[in-house]
C-alpha positions in Angstrom: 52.1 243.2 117.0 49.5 244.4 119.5 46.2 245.5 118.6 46.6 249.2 120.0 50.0 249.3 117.6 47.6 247.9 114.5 44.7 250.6 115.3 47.5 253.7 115.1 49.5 252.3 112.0 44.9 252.9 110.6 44.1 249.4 110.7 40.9 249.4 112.3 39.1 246.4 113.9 36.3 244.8 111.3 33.7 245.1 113.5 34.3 248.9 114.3 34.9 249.9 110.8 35.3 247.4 107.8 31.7 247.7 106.8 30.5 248.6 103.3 28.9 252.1 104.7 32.2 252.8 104.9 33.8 251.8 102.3 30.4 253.9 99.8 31.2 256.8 101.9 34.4 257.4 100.8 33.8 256.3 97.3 31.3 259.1 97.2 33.5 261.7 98.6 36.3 260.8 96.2 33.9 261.1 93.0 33.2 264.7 94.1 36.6 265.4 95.0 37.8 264.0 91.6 35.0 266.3 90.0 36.0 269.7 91.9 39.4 269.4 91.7 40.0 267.1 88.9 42.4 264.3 89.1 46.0 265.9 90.1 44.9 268.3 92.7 42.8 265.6 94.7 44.6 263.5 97.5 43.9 260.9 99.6 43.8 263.1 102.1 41.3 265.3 101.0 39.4 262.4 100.1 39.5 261.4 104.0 38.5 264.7 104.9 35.6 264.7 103.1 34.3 261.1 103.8 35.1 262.1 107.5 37.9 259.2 107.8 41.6 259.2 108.5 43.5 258.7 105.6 44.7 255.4 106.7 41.6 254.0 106.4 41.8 255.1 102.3 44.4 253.5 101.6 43.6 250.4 104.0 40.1 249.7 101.6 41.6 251.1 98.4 45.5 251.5 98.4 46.9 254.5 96.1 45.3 257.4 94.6 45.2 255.4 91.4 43.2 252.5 92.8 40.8 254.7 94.2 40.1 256.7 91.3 39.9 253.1 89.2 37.1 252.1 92.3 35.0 255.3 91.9 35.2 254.7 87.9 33.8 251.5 88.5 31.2 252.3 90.6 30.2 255.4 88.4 30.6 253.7 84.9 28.5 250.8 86.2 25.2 251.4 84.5 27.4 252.3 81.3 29.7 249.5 81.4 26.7 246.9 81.9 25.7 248.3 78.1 27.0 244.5 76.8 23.6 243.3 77.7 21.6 245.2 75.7 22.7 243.3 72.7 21.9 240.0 73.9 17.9 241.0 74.3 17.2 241.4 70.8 17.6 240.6 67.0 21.3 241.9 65.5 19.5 244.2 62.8 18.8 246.3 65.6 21.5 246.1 68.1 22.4 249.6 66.7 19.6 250.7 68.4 19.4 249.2 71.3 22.9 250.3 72.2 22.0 254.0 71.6 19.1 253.7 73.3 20.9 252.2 76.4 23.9 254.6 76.6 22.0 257.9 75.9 19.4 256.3 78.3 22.8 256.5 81.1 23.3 260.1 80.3 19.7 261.4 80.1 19.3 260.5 83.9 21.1 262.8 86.0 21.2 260.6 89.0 24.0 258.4 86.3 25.0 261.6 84.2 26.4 263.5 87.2 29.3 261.0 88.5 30.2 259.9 84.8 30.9 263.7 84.2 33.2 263.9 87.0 35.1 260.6 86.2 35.3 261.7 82.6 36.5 265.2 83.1 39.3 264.1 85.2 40.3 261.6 82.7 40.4 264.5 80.0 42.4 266.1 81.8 45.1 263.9 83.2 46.8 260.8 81.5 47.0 258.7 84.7 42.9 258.9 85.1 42.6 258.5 81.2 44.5 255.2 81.5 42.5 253.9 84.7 39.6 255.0 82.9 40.6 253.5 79.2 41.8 250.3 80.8 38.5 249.9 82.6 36.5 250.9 79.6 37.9 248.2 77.1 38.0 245.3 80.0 34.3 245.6 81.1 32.4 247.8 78.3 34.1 247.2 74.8 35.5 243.3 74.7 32.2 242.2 76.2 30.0 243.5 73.6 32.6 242.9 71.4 32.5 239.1 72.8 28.8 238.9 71.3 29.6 240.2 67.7 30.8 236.9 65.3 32.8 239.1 63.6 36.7 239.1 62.5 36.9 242.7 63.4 34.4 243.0 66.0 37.1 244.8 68.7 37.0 247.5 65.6 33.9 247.7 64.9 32.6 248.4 68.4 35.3 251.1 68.9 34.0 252.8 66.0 30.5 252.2 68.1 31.9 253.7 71.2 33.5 256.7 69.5 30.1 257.8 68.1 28.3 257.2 71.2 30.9 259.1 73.2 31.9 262.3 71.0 27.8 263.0 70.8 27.9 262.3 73.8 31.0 265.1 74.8 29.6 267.5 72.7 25.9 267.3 74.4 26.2 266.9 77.9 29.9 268.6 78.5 30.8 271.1 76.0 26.9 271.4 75.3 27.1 272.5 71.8 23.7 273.9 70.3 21.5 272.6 68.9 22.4 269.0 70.1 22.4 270.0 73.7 18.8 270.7 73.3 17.7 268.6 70.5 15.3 266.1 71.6 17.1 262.8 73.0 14.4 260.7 70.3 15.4 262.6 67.6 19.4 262.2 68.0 18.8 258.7 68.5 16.8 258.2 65.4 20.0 260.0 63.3 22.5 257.9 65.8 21.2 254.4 66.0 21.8 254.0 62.0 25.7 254.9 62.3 25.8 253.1 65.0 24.5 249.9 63.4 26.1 250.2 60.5 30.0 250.4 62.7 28.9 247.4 64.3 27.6 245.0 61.6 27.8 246.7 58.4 29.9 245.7 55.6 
């Protein structure tokens, strides 16, 4: 196959377009596209529109509509899903803590609020972006903190974790339910941190 014939079918040459600009760019546009429109109305080609790209060139870096959503859930979760480390910097009577502090810490700055909102309402609202989102949750996030528990039921335990992080979580920063939307953050972490602790290594 000639190389004018690979170029139309969108399989540009490496050193014209396979660069990791690129490849952020579109990420970007598809996290706002995801967030304006939710999951099911947002295509790949809308995505493309937005990043300025032919579509082609989506699906030549990411594949389907499913894989990119999974890739900008990745990218957006990050911060969140490196939350396994903040139980290896401290003393297990207060990884309860630690873990509050760490994941309210993610949502308090809106520079790592703003693309987890988007990634999270689409997965509320469609069960194909729940399951990306669910199946990347439990691999990266809730296994490896899991991992560090030497518990019987430490999958549990830190699902219990996860649910009280996330529902305060829902209820201040997307449903904004008063007073916790306004409460200070020190004072929710303070009545948090306990439950929290006690999910993880209580009796």
């Amino acid at each position: 196959m000639s190389d004018v014939t690979a170029r139309k079918r969108g399989r540009p040459r490496r050193t014209d377009s396979d660069t990791a600009g690129t490849r952020d760019r579109i990420l970007v546009a598809a996290r706002e596209e995801f967030s304006e429109r939710g999951y099911e109305k947002t295509s790949v080609r809308g995505i493309a529109k937005a990043a300025g790209v032919d579509s082609a060139l989506v699906h030549h870096y990411f594949g389907t509509k499913e894989q990119v959503f999974e890739a900008a859930v990745e990218v957006a979760a990050a911060p969140a899903l490196s939350a396994g480390a903040a139980l290896a910097e401290g003393p297990v009577e207060d990884v309860g803590e630690r873990l509050t502090r760490f994941i309210f810490g993610v949502w308090e700055n809106p520079a790592t609020r703003l693309p987890i909102l988007a990634i999270v309402r689409s997965a509320v609202n469609n069960e194909t972006a729940a399951t990306v989102f669910r199946r990347l949750v439990a691999a990266q996030l809730l296994r490896r903190v899991a991992a560090q528990l030497d518990l019987p039921d430490a999958e549990l335990r830190v699902e219990l974790a996860a649910a009280q992080l996330v529902g305060t979580a829902m209820l201040r920063y997307v449903i904004k339910v008063e007073p916790l939307a306004s409460t200070d953050i020190e004072q929710i972490i303070a009545r948090v941190a306990p439950v929290v602790q006690g999910h993880l290594t209580g009796p």
